[in-house]
N, C-alpha and C positions, 0 to 999 in steps of 0.2 A: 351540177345543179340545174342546169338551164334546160338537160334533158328529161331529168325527172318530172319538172314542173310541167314541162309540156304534155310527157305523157299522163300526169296526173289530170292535167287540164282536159285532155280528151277524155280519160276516164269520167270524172265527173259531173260531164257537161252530156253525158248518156248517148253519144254516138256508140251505135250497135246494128252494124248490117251482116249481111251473111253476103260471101264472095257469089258471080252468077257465072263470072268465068274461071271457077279453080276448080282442080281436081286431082287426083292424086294417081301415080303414072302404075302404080303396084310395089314399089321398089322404095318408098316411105319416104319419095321424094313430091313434094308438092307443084302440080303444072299450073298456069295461069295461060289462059291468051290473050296474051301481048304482043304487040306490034314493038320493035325495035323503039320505034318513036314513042309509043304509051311510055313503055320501059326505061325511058329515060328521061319523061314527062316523071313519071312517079318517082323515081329513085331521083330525083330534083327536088321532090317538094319535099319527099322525107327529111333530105338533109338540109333545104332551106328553112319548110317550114316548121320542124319538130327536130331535128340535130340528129337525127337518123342516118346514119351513113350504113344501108344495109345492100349490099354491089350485089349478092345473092337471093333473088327472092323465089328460091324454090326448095330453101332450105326449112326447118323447120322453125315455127317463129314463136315468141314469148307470148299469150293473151295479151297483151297492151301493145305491141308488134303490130301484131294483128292487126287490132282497130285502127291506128295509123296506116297501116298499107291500105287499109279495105277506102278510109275518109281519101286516101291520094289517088286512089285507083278511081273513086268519083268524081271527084275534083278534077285529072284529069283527062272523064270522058263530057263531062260540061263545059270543058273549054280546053281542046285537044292540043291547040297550039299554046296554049296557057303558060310558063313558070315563072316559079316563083323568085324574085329577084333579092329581096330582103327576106330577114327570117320574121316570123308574123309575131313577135315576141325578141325585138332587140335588146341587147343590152344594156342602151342608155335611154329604155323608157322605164318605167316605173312596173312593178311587178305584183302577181298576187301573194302575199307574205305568206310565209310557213305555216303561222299561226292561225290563220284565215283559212288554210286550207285543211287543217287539222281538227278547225272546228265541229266538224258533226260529230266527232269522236270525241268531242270532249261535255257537249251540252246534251240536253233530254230536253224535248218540248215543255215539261211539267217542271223545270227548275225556278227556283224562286228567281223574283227581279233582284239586281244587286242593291237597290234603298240608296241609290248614291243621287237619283234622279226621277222626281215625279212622273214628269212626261216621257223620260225612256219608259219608265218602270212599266208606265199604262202600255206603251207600245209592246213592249218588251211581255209582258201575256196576253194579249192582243196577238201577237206571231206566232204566241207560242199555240196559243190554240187554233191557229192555223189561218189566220188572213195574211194573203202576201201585201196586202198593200202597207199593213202596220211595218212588215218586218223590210218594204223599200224603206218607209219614214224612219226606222228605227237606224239603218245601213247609215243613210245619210244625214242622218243628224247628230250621231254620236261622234266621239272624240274618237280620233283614230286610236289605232289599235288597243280600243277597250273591250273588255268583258262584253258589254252594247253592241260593240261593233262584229264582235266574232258571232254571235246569238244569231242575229238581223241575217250575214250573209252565208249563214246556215241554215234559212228558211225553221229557224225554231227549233235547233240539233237535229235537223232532216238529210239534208242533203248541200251541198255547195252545188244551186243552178238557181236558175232563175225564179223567182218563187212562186209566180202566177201562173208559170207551166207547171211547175212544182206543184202542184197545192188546186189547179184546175179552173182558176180564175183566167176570163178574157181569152181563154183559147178552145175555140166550138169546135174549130176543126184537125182535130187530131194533135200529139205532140208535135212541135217544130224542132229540127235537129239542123246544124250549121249544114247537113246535104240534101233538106228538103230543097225540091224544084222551084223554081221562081212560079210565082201563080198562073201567068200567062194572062193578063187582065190589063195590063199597061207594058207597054214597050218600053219606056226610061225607066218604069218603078222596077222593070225584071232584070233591066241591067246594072242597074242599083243595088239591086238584091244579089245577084252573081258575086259584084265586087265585095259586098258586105260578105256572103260567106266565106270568102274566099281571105278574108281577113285584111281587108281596108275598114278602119275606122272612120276614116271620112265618108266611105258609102254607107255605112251604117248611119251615121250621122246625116247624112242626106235624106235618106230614108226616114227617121223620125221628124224631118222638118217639112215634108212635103206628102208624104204620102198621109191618105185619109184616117184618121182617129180610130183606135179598133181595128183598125183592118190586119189582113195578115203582114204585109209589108210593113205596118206602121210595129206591129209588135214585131215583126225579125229584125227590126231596126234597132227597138228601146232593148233587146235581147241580147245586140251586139251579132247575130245571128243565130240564135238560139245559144249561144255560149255560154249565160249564165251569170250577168249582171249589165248594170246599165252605164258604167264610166269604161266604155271601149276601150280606152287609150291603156287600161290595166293590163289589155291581156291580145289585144289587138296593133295593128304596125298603124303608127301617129300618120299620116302619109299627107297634112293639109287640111284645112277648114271647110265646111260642106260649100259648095257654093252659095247656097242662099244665105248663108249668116253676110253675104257680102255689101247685101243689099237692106240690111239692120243696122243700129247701132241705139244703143242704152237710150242715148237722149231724144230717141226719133220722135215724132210729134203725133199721137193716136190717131188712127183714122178716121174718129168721128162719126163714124154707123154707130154705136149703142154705147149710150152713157154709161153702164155697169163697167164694158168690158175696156171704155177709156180708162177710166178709174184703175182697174185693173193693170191696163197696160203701163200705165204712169208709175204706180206703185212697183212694179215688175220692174220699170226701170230702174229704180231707187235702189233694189235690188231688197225685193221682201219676195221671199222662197214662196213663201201662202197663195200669194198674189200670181205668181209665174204657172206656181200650182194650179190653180182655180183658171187661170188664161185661158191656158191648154187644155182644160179638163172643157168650157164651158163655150169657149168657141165653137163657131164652125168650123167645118172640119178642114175643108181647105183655105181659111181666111188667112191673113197676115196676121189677126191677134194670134191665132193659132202655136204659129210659129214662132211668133216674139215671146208668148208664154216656153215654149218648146226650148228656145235658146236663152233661154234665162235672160231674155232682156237684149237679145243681141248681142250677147256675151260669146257664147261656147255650149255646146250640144254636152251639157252632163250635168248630175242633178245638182239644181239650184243650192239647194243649204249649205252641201260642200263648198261646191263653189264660191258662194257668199263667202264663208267663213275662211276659206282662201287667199280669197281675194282683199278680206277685212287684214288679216295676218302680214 
């Protein structure tokens, strides 16, 4: 189970390169240049990160093989001395369900709302006609595994990724894929970004509390790394709290610059999703309201509604 889901999770999350050092020797056996140490750097993450135990890699490989050799083979030439220690999807974290994954094959953008919920239902054709941002509010405000919730993290019976890469919202510059380069525009944000790809939910989580609003770091961040939803911990290794939520807590005292965004941040406290919403949304970009919207109040890097209703539970 643990291997399929992985290789699903690569499939789905639209990693797609073409190898730059493979070739094939004439003899219908596949060559790679590899250094002893790459070759063991790779054949490390298959089996750490994806449960791939392939000790051959010039044999001939399955399509979904494939694009895990090709994602290890980049991973590690980004960071040569690199491996993987834990698997990036352990067993005693929480997982993306069957059902969830099965979704785009089960829904059509133009399917009626299920009538069980005014406000899903509005959201719920809202997605279907294609804004990501109804079908994040649809995701995270529905009952778990509902009809709602399959729809929502199916970008509208699309596809299972992220939906505003999906769909062409908030990203100017090209697809983002968990092996896009760091931007090279900030020295912590790019090493932020390393660990976020590489499957630390806490860099990811760092990355949406610090790095500027819009920007490319801030969406490889809320993306999880371009992987294809925004509660990391689903499909990402739990590995610790960002640091800056260290320096927050629920009851902190507003900073006082703008009356609105106090209001806000209070509220946010209290723990009103709308409020945490509107923070993050309306802040500046690197302020502290920022962040305190971002962490739901000082709580935890993941969307507020859920969380609330979690934490209500």
């Amino acid at each position: 189970m643990k291997r399929r889901l992985a290789l699903l999770m690569v499939l789905l999350f639209g990693v797609s390169c073409s190898y730059r050092s493979m070739s094939d020797d004439g003899m219908g056996r596949v060559t790679r240049d590899l250094s002893p140490s790459e070759e063991r750097c790779v054949q490390d993450r298959l089996l750490k990160g994806w449960g791939l135990d392939l000790a051959d890699l010039t044999v001939e490989l399955d399509p979904e093989e494939e694009i895990a050799v090709d994602m290890a083979i980049e991973l590690c030439q980004l960071d040569p001395d690199g491996s993987i220690q834990e698997p990036l999807v352990s067993d005693d974290q929480p997982q993306v369900s069957d059902h969830l994954l099965a979704s785009p094959q089960i829904f059509s953008p133009t399917d009626l709302a299920p009538g069980e919920d005014a406000v899903l239902d509005a959201l719920w054709l809202e997605c279907g006609a294609g804004d990501p941002i109804s079908c994040d509010d649809l995701f995270y405000s529905a009952p778990r595994d509902s009809t709602y919730e399959q729809f929502a993290f199916s970008c509208g019976g699309r596809a299972n990724i992220d939906c505003s890469l999906l769909l062409g919202i908030e990203q100017p510059e090209g697809a983002l894929t968990s092996l896009t380069p760091p931007p090279g525009q900030d020295e912590d944000l790019d090493r932020w970004w390393v660990r976020c790809a590489e499957g630390s939910a806490r860099a990811c989580g760092e990355l949406r509390l610090v790095a500027p609003s819009q920007s490319l770091y801030a969406q490889f961040g809320i993306s999880c790394g371009a992987r294809g939803t925004t509660y990391c911990t689903l499909i990402l290794d739990d590995d610790g709290e960002p640091p800056t939520l260290r320096s927050l807590a629920p009851d902190q005292t507003p900073p006082g610059q703008d009356e609105l965004l106090d209001q806000l941040w209070e509220l946010c406290g209290g723990r009103d999703a709308r409020a945490c919403k509107d923070l993050s949304k309306f802040a500046p970009a690197d302020s502290l309201y920022m962040q305190f919207g971002v962490s739901c109040g000082g709580r935890a890097v993941a969307p507020c509604p859920r969380l609330f209703a979690d934490l209500a539970a």
